[in-house]
DODO-934299 format. One line per field, with one value per residue (C-alpha): residue in one letter; x, z, y; residue number from 0. Coordinates in Angstrom, 3 decimals. Each point is the difference from the previous one (the first is absolute). Example, Ala and Ser with C-alpha at 12.3 -4.5 7.8 and 13.67 -1.06 7.14 Angstrom:
type = (A,S)
c1 = (12.300,1.370)
c3 = (7.800,-0.660)
c2 = (-4.500,3.440)
seq = (0,1)
end
This chain:
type = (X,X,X,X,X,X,X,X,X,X,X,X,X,X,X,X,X,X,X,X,X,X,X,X,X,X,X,X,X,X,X,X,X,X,X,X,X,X,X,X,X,X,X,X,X,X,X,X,X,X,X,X,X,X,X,X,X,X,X,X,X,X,X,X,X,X,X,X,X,X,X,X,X,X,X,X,X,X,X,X,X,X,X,X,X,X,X,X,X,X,X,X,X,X,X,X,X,X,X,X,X,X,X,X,X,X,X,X,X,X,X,X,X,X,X,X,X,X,X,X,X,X,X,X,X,X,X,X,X,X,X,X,X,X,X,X,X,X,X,X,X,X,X,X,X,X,X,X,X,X,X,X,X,X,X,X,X,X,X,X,X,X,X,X,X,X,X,X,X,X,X,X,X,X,X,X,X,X,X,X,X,X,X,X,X)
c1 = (-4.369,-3.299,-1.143,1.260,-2.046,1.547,-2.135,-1.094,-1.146,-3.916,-2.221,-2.973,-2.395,1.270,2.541,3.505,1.460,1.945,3.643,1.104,3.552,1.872,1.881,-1.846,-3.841,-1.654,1.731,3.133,1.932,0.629,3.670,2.284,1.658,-3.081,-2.432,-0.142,2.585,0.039,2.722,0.643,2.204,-0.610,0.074,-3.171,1.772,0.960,-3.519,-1.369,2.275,-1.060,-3.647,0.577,-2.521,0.628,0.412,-0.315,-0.122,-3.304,-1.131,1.618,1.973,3.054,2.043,-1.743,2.194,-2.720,-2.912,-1.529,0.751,-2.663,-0.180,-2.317,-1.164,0.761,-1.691,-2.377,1.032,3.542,2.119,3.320,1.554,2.689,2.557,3.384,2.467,-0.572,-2.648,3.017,0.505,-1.401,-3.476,1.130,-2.892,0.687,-3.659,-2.164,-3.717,-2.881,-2.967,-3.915,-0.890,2.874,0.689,3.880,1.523,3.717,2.359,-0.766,-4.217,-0.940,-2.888,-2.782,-2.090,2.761,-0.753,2.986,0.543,0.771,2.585,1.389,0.546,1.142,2.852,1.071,-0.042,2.595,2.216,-1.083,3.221,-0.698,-1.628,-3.567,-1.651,-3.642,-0.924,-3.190,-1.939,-0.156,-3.716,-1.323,-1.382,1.567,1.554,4.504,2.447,1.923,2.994,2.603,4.005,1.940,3.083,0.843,-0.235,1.427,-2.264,-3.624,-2.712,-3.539,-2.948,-3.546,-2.334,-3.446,-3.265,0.495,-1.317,1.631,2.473,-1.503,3.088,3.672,2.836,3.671,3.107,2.644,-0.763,-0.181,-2.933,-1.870,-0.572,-1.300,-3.198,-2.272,1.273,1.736,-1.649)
c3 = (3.440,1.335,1.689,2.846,3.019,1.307,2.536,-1.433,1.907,0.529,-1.102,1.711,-2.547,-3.540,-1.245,0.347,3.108,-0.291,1.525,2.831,-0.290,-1.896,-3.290,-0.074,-1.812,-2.400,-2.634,1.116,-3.022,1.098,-0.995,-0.046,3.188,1.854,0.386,1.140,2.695,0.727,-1.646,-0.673,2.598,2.842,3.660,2.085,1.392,-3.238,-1.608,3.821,-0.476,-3.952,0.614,3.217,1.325,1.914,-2.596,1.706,-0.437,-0.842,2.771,-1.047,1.899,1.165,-2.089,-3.420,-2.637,-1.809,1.087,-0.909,1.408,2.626,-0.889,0.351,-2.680,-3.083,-3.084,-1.174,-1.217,0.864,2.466,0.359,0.659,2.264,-0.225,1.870,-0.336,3.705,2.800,1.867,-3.024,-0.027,-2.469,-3.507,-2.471,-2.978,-1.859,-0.604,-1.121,-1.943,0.165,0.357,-2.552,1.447,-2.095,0.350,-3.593,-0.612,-1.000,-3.758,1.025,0.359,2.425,1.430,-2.964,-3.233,-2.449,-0.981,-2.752,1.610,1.921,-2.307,-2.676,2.987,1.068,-3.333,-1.413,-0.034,3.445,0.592,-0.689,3.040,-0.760,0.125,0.544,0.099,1.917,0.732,3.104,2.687,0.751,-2.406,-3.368,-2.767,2.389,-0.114,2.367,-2.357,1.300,-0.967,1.102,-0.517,2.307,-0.860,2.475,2.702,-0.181,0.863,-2.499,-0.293,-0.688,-1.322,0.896,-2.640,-0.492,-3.843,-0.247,2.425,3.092,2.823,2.234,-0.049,1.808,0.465,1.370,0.646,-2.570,2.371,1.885,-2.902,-0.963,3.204,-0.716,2.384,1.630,2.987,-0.357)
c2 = (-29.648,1.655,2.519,1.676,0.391,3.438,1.913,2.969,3.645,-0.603,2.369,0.453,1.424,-2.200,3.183,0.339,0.987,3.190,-0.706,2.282,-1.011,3.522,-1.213,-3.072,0.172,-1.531,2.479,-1.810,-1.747,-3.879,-0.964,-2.673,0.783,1.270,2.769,3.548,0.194,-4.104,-2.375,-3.138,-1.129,2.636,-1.497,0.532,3.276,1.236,-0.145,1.347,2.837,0.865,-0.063,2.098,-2.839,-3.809,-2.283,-3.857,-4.099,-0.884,-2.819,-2.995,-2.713,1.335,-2.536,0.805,1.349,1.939,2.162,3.323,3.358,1.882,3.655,2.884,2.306,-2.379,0.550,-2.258,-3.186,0.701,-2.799,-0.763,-3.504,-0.315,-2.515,-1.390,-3.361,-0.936,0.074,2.311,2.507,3.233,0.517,2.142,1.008,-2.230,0.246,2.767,-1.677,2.033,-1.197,0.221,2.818,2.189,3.371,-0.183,-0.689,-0.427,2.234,-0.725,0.119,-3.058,-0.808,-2.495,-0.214,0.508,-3.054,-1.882,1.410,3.113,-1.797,-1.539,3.093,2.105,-2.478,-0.925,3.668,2.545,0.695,-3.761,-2.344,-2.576,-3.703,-0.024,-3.721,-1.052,-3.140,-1.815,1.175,-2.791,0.617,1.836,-1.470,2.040,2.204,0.898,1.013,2.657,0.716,2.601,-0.383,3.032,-1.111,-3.584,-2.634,2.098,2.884,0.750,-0.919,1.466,-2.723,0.904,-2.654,-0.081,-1.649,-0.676,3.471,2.410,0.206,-0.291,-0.279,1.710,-1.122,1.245,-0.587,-2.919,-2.418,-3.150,2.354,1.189,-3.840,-0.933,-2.005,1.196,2.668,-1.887,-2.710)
seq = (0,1,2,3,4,5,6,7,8,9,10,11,12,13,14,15,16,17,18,19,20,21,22,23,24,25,26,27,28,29,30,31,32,33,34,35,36,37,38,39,40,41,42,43,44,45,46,47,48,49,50,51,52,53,54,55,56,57,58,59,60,61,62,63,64,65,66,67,68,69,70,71,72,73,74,75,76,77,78,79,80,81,82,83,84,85,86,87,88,89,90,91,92,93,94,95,96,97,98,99,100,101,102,103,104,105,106,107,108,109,110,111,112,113,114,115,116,117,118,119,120,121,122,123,124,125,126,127,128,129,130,131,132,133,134,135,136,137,138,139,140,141,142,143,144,145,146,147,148,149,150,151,152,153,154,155,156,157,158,159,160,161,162,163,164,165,166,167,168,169,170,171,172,173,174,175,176,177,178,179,180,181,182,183,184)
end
């Protein structure tokens, strides 16, 4: 695995970029299913209608079977990946990414920055019963993909991507997704 090359909302002077999308900020808890009002697995329309903005395909061939979604107001650092089985299928959210010294943290407050031993104490700890497995970064020397299953096969999974010292990536969503190598790619 490596690391995903999501676009991310530019900021202009270094800082985060304030979202202007209600019920989605940078206070926002990233889940398994999703964020804010987005989840895994919402059509284009769907996610459109929950962030009361156009939510579109990224430009990519029109036969592609991946690409990130175009929206405006994100938070910092936060993309999502759309997916579908066939060029003629309609585009469903199945990633959200975190990345680029975002402030969002899951649900149990993990963020850019949290070593991995933060990670792992928080997913192995109490109201934690899913499998937690640490792998070798592709790219990075020293660096782990740490990923944490809560569903089984089936469900989504939530993966924390390090630099032998601390995450510097999150991803979530449909397992096959969240281990994308590089993003699309």
């Amino acid at each position: 695995m490596a690391s995903s090359s999501a676009p991310s909302t530019p900021s202009t002077t270094g800082t985060t970029v304030a979202s202007t999308i209600p019920g989605l900020t940078e206070a926002s808890g990233l889940r398994f299913d999703g964020i804010g009002p987005v989840r895994i697995g919402m059509t284009l329309a769907e996610a459109s209608a929950a962030l009361n903005r156009p939510v579109s395909a990224g430009p990519r061939d029109l036969n592609e079977l991946c690409t990130y979604a175009k929206v405006d107001g994100l938070p910092a650092g936060l993309a999502f990946m759309l997916g579908r089985d066939n060029a003629s299928d309609p585009w469903t959210i199945v990633r959200t990414d975190v990345e680029d010294n975002s402030t969002i943290a899951t649900l149990s407050g993990i963020r850019i920055g949290a070593t991995e031993d933060q990670v792992k104490h928080t997913y192995s700890g109490p109201g934690h019963t899913g499998r937690l497995e640490v792998e070798p970064h592709e790219y990075i020397k020293g660096g782990h993909y740490i990923s944490y299953d809560a569903d089984g096969p089936a469900g989504n999974v939530m993966l924390f991507e390090t630099d032998d010292q601390k995450v510097v990536a999150i991803r979530s969503g449909q397992q096959k997704a969240v281990g994308y190598v590089e993003g699309c790619a």
